[in-house]
C-alpha positions in Angstrom: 124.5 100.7 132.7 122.8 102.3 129.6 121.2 99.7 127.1 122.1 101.2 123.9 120.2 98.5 122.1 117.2 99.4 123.4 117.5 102.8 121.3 118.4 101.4 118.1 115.6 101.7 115.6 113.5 99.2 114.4 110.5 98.2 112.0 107.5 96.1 112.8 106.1 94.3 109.7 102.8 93.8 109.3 102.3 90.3 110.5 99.8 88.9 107.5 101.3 90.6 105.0 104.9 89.4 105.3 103.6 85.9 105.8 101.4 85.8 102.4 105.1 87.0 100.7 107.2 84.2 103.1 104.6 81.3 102.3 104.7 82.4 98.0 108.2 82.7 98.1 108.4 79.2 100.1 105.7 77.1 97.8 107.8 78.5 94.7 111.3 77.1 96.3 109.9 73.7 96.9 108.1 73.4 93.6 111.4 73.8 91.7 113.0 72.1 94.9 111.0 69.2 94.2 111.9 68.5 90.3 115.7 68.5 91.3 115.3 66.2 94.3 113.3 64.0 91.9 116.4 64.2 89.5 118.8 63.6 92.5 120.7 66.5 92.3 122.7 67.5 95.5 120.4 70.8 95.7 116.8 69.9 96.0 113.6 70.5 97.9 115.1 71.8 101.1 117.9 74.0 99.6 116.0 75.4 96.8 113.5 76.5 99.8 115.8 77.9 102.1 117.2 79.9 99.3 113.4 81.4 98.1 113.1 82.4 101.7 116.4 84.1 102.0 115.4 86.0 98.6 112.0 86.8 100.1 113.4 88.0 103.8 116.3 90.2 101.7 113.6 91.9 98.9 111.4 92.7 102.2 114.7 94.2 104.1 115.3 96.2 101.0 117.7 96.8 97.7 121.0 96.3 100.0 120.2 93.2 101.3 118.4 91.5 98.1 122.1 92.3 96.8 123.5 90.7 99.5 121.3 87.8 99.0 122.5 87.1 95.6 126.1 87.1 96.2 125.5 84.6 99.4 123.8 82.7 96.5 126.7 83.1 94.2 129.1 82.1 96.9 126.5 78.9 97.7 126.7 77.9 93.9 130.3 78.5 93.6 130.5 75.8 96.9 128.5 73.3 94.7 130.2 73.3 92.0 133.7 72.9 93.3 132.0 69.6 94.6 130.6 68.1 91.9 133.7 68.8 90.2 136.0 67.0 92.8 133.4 63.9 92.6 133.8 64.1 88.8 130.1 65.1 88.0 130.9 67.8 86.1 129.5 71.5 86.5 125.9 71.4 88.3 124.9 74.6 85.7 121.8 74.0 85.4 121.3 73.7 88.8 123.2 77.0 89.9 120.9 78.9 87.3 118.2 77.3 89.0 119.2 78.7 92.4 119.9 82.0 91.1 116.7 82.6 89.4 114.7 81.1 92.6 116.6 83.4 94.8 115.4 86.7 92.2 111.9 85.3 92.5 112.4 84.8 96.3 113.3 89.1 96.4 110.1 89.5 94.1 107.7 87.9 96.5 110.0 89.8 99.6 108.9 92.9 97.5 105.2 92.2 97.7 105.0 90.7 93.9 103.1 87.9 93.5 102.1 87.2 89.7 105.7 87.7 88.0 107.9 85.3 90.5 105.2 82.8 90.4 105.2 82.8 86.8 108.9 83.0 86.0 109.4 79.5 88.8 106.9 77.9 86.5 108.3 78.5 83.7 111.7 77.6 85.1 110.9 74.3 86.6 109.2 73.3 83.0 112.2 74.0 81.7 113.9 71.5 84.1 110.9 69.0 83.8 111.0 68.6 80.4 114.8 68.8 79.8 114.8 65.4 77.6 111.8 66.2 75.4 113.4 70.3 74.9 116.5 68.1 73.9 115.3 65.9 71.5 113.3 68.5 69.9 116.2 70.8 69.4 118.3 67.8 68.1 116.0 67.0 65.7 116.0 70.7 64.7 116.4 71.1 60.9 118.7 73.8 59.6 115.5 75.3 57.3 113.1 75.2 60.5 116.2 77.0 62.3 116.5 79.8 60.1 112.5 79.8 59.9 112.6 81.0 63.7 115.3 83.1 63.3 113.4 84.6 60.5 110.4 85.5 62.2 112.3 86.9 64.9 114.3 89.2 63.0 111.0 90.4 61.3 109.1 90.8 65.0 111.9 92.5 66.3 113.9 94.2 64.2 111.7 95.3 61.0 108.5 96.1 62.8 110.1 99.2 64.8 111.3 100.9 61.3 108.1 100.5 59.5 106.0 104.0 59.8 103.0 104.9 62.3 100.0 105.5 61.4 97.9 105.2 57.9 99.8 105.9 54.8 98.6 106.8 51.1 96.1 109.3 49.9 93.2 107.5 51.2 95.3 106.5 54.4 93.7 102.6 53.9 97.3 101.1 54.7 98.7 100.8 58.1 101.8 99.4 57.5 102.2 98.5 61.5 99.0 97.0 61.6 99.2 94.8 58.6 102.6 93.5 59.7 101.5 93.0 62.9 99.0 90.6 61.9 101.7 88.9 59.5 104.1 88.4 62.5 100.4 87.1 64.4 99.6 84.6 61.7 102.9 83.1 61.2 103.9 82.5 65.1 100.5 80.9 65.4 100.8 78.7 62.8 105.3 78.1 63.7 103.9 77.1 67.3 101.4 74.7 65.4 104.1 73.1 63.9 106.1 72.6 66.8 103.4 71.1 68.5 102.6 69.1 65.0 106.2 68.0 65.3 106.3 66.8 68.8 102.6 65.1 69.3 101.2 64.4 65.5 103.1 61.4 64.5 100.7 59.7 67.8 98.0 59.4 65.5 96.7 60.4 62.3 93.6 62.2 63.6 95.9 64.3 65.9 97.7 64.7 63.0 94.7 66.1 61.5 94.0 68.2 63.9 97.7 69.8 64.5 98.0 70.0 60.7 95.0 71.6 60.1 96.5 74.7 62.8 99.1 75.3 60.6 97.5 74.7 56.9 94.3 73.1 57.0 93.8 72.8 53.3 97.3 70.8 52.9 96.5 68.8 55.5 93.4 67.7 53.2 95.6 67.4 50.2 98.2 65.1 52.5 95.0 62.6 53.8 93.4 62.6 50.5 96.5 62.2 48.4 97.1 59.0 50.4 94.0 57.9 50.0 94.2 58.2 46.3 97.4 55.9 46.7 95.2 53.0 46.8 94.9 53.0 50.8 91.5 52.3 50.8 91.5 50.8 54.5 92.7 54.8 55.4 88.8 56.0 54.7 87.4 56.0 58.0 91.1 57.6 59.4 91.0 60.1 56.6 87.3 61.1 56.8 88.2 61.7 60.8 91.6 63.2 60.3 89.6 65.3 57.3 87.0 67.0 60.0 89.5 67.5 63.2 91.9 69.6 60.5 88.5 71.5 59.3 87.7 71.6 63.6 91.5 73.3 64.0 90.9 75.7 61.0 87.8 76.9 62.7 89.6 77.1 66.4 92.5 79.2 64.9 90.2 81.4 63.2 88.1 82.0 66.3 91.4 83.0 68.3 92.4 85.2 65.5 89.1 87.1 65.9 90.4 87.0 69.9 93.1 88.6 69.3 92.3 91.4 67.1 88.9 91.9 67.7 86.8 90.5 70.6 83.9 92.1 69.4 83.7 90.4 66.1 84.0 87.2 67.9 81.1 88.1 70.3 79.1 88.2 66.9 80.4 85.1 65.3 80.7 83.0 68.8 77.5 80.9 67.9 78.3 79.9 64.5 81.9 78.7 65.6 80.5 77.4 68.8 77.5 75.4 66.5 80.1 74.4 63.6 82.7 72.8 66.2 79.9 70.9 67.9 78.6 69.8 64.6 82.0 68.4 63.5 83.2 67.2 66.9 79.7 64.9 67.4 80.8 63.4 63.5 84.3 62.6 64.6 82.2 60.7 68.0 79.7 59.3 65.7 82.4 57.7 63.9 84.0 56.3 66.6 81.1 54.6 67.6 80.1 52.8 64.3 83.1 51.6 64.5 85.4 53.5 62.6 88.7 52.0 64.4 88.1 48.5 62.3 89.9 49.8 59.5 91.9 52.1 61.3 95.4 51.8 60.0 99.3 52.8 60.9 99.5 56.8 61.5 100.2 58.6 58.5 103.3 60.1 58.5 102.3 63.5 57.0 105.2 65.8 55.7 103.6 69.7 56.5 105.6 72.4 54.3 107.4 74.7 57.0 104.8 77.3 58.3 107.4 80.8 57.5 109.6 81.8 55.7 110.3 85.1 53.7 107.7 84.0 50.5 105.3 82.8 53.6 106.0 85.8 54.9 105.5 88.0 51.8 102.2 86.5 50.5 100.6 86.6 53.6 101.5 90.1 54.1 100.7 91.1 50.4 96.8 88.7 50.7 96.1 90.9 53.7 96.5 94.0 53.0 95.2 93.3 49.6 91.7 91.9 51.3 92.3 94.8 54.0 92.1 97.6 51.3 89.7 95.3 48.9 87.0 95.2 51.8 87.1 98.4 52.8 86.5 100.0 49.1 83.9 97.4 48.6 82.0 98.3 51.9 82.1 101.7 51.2 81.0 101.5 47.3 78.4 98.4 47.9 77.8 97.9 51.6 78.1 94.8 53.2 77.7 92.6 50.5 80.4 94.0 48.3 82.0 92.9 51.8 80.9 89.6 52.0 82.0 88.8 48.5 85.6 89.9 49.3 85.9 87.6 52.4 84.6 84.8 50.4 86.9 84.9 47.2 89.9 85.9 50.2 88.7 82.4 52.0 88.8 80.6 49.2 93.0 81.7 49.2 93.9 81.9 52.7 91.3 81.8 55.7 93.3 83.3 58.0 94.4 86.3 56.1 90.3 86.8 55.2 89.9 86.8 58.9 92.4 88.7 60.0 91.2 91.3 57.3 87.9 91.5 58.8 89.4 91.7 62.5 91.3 94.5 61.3 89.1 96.4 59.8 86.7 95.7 62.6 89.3 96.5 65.2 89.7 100.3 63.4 85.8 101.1 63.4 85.8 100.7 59.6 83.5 98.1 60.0 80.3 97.1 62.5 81.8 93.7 64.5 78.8 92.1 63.9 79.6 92.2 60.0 83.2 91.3 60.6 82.1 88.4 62.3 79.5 87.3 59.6 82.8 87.6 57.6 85.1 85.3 59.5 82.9 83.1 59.1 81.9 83.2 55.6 85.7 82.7 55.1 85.9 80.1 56.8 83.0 78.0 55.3 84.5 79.1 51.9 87.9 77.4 53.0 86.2 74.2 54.1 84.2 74.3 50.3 87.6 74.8 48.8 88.9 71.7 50.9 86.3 69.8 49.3 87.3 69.6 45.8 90.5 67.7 47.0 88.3 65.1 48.5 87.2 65.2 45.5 90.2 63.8 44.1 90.6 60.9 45.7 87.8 59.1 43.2 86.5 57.0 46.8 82.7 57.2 46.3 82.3 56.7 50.5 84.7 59.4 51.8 83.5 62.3 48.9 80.3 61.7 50.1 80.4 61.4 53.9 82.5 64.4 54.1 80.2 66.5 51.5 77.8 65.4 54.2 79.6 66.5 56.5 80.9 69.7 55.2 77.2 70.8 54.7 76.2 70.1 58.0 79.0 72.6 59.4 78.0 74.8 57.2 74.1 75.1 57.5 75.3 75.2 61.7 77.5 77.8 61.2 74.5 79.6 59.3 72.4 79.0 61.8 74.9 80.2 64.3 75.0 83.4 62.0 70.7 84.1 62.2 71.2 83.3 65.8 73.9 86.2 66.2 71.6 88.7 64.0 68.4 87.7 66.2 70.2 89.0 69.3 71.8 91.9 67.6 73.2 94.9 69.4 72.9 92.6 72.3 75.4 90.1 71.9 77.9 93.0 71.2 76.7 95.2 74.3 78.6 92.0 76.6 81.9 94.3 75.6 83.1 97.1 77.2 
């Protein structure tokens, strides 16, 4: 008798490589597996397995069969539900999206993927982890800080494609694109700040400092010193800490800024930031260990100004391009020093914009990095002068004069951070490709 299965054909897979996809695809199942068995749900680390390695054996198999594997899926989720809802749970929806998105990732891994699945089950099983805190924080949502994301989506995603390519004007010194690129940049950084502000800062005033100071450092200063001026005189030591970390985030934002737009400019002004964040993280230590917690009292409940909005929006837009065109006509007419002088009247306004300025300009070849780093930093000393003269304010003797202490030492460091950067010249920027 004739073995006709014997001539059917077949496909041997290479033995390592479909075990690498199997064992991702597996791991990823039980990691979101493991969240809902901790949460008790009918589904959990077995099923949420089984159902990453069906996705992974269907996306090796091919298109048909990863098809096949999400309708089996759907059929699986469909059985659960009808479940829960005769024990009079509810709908498991939550769950079933769960299932299906583990099952896509499974096809992923089946195809030979291996960063996108793995970052789309972390993601999901965050989202599962941290159900209550999403919760509360979208309770406690307020209908301005609503519209404020909204806002900024509408202008990442819906104005940014109609505005024109390229360099407009007769001098071609406006890049529409650019600049409002670096608006939308400026305003998510500091909108994420504030979420985190909003979450973590009331823990603490000094990490209210710092989180303040990543979305507006120099209100931040006004907030601490204002409530020092109330009378609070116990608040001092707090303040003077709270003071530096929201100076420390300035500087951090700043830095990541220059990151973003232009990691040359950063290679040139990595040793003042580097110096300057030492400095002002050993005073916050320092404190701590003359025993500043003695008059340490209840965290400040600070009340940050929302981080966008359309006037945010606008005057951020408007300062940029503003020091954009300002430093490139003052480059050209006086050199770097005509420069220098715009970045320090633009820190003196907004930091960030200053910086971004310099990035920018840097970013286009308009301007060596190594200046555009001596920039960002110049800025960012001149905002940290400015938050002085609030300190100022508060009439206490003790914190004006530990913080102008302070204030110089960051600033002589991030000096020295500059001659460093000069010393090494070409150098330090020939670590880019």
């Amino acid at each position: 008798m004739l073995n006709v299965f014997s001539e059917l054909p077949h496909a041997e897979w290479p033995y390592v490589d479909i075990l690498v996809r199997l064992a991702l695809s597996l791991a990823l199942g039980l990691l979101i597996g493991l969240e809902r068995e901790r949460r008790g749900k009918e589904a959990g680390l077995r099923t949420f397995g089984f159902v990453a390695l069906l996705g992974a054996l269907a996306g090796a198999m091919g298109d048909s069969f990863a098809l096949l594997a999400l309708l089996l899926v759907g059929m699986l989720v469909m059985v659960l539900n009808v479940q829960t809802l005769r024990a009079g749970q509810g709908a498991e929806l939550t769950t079933s999206a769960a299932m299906l998105v583990t099952c896509l990732a499974g096809v992923l891994c089946g195809q030979g993927h291996t960063i996108a699945p793995a970052a789309v089950m972390v993601m999901a099983t965050a989202l599962l982890a941290w159900k209550e805190r999403l919760s509360g924080f979208s309770m406690g949502l307020t209908e301005n800080e609503l519209r404020s994301a909204l806002l900024l989506a509408i202008l990442a995603i819906v104005i940014y494609p109609a505005l024109p390519r390229g360099a407009i004007g007769p001098w071609g010194l406006i890049e529409p694109r650019a600049a409002w690129v670096t608006v939308i940049l400026i305003a998510a950084i500091g909108f994420v700040n504030y979420i985190l502000w909003k979450l973590y800062g009331a823990r603490g005033t000094e990490l209210s400092g710092f989180l303040g100071g990543l979305v507006n450092s120099n209100f931040t200063v006004i907030e601490l010193a204002g409530r020092v001026r109330e009378g609070h005189a116990g608040l001092v030591p707090t303040a003077y800490r709270g003071i530096l970390l929201a100076m420390t985030a300035m500087l951090v934002r700043n830095a990541c800024l220059l990151l973003i737009l232009a990691p040359a400019a950063l290679v040139s002004a990595l040793p003042s930031y580097l110096l300057m964040l030492l400095v002002s993280a050993a005073m916050v230590l320092l404190s701590y260990w003359r025993g500043g917690f003695a008059g340490q009292a209840q965290p400040l409940d600070m009340q940050l100004e929302l981080p966008f909005s359309l006037p945010v929006a606008l005057r951020y837009g408007l300062l940029f391009l503003v020091l954009h065109v300002a430093g490139d006509l003052m480059q050209r007419q006086f050199g770097d020093a005509g420069f220098y002088a715009v970045t320090l009247l633009g820190g003196l306004m907004s930091s960030a914009s200053a910086v971004a300025a310099a990035a920018s300009l840097a970013a286009k070849g308009d301007l060596p990095a190594i200046v555009a780093g001596h920039g960002a930093v110049l800025a960012s000393l001149a905002s940290i002068g400015f938050s002085l003269s609030f300190v100022w304010r508060t009439r206490q003797p003790l914190l004006v004069r530990r913080l102008a202490a302070g204030m110089l030492c960051i600033a002589l460091a991030g000096l020295a951070g500059a001659w460093v950067a000069n010393a090494v010249g070409e150098r330090l920027t020939g670590w880019l490709p």
